[in-house]
C-alpha positions in Angstrom: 169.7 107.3 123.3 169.4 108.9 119.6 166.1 108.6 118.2 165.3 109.7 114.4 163.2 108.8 111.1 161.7 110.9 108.5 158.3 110.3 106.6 156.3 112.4 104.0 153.0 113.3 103.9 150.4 114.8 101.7 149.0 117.5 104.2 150.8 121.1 103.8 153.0 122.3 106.2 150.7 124.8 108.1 148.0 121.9 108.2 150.1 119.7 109.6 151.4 122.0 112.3 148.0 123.1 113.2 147.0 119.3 113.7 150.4 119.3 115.8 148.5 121.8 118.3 145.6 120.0 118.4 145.2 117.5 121.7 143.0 115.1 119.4 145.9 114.7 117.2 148.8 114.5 119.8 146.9 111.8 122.0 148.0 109.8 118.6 151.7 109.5 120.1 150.9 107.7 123.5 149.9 104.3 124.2 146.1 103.4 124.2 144.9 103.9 127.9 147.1 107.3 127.8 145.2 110.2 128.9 146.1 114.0 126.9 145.2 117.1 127.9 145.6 121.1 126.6 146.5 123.5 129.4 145.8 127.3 128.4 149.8 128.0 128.6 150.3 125.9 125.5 151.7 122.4 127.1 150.0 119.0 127.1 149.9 117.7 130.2 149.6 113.4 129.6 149.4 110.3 132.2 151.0 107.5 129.9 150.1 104.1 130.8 152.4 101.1 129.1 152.4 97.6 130.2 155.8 96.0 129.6 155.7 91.9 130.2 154.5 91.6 134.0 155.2 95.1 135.1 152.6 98.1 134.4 154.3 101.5 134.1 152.0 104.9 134.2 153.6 107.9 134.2 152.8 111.5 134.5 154.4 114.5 132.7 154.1 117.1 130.1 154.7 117.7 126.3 155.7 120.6 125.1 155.8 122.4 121.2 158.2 125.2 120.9 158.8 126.9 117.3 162.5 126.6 116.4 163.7 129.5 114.3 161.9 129.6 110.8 159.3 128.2 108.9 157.2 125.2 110.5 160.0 123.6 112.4 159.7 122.5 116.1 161.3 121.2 119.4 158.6 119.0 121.6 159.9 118.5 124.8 158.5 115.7 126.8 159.5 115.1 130.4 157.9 112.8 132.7 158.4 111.4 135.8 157.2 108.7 138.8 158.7 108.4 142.3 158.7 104.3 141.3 159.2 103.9 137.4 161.9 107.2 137.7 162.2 110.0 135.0 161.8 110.2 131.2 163.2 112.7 129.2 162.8 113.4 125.6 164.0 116.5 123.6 163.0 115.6 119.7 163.5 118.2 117.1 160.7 118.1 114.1 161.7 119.9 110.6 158.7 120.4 108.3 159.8 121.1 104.9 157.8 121.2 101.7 159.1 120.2 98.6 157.8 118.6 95.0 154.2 119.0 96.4 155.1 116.9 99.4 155.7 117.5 103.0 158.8 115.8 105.0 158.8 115.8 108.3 162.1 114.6 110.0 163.0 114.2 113.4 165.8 113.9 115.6 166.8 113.6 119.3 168.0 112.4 122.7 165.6 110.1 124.9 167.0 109.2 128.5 165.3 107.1 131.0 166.4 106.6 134.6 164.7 104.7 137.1 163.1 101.5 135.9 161.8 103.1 132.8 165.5 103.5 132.1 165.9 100.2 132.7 163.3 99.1 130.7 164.1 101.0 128.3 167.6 100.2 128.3 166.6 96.6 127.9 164.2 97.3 124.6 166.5 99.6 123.5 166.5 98.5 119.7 162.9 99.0 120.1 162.9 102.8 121.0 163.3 103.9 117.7 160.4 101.9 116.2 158.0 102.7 118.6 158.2 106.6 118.4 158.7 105.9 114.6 155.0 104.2 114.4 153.5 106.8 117.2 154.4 109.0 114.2 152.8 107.3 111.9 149.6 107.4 113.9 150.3 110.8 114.1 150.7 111.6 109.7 147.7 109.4 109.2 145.3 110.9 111.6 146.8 114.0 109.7 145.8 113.0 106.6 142.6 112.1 107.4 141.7 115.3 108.8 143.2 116.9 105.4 141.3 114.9 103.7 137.7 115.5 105.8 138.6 119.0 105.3 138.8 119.1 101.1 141.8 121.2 101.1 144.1 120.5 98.2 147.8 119.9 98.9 
């Protein structure tokens, strides 16, 4: 399944990829209940915990950040997986560019589910997009509200 959106933001590009590194800031992508941690080699191992109608899904897996070429851009690589709700995969590629005082971030990428996350996901599939779209949300407000605690001008 595709997944993309873009969204501007008021925090520079090297603010906003330092609050990209920081677990505080990536707990703001997973459902309430989820558990983030830092390991020392650079990946976030989570437990995500989603309740969908009746059925109460937690799985364990990892995020990863990896720079993409130049400038502030990044691949985060998510894959999780549970010997009962099966495997998630997600491969999303984030731009951060600055332009006309603003910063864009845009995002694009493959989510696959097998298992009965795949199913579930398969079934809410119109809803995919909208969920990881406000997960980034979370993510550009608790951005700019550390940009703004911090007094740093844009």
């Amino acid at each position: 399944m595709q997944i993309s959106g873009q969204m501007k933001t008021i925090c520079p590009p090297d603010f906003l990829l330092n609050v990209l590194r920081d677990p505080n800031a990536m707990r703001q992508l997973l459902p309430a209940g989820s558990r983030l941690d830092q390991s020392g080699d650079g990946t976030y191992p989570f437990t995500m915990t989603k309740s969908v109608g009746p059925i109460r899904l937690t799985l364990p897996g990892t995020l990863t950040l990896t720079p993409q070429g130049e400038g502030f851009n990044h691949l985060m690589t998510v894959r999780a997986s549970h010997m009962i709700a099966g495997k998630v995969s997600l491969d999303l590629h984030i731009d951060i560019t600055q332009a006309e005082g603003q910063t864009r971030i845009t995002y694009q990428g493959e989510l696959d589910a097998t298992g009965l996350a795949g199913r579930i996901l398969n079934e809410h599939r119109a809803r995919a997009n909208g969920v990881l779209k406000a997960s980034m949300i979370r993510l550009k407000m608790h951005a700019e509200r550390q940009f703004a605690k911090s007094g740093a001008t844009a």
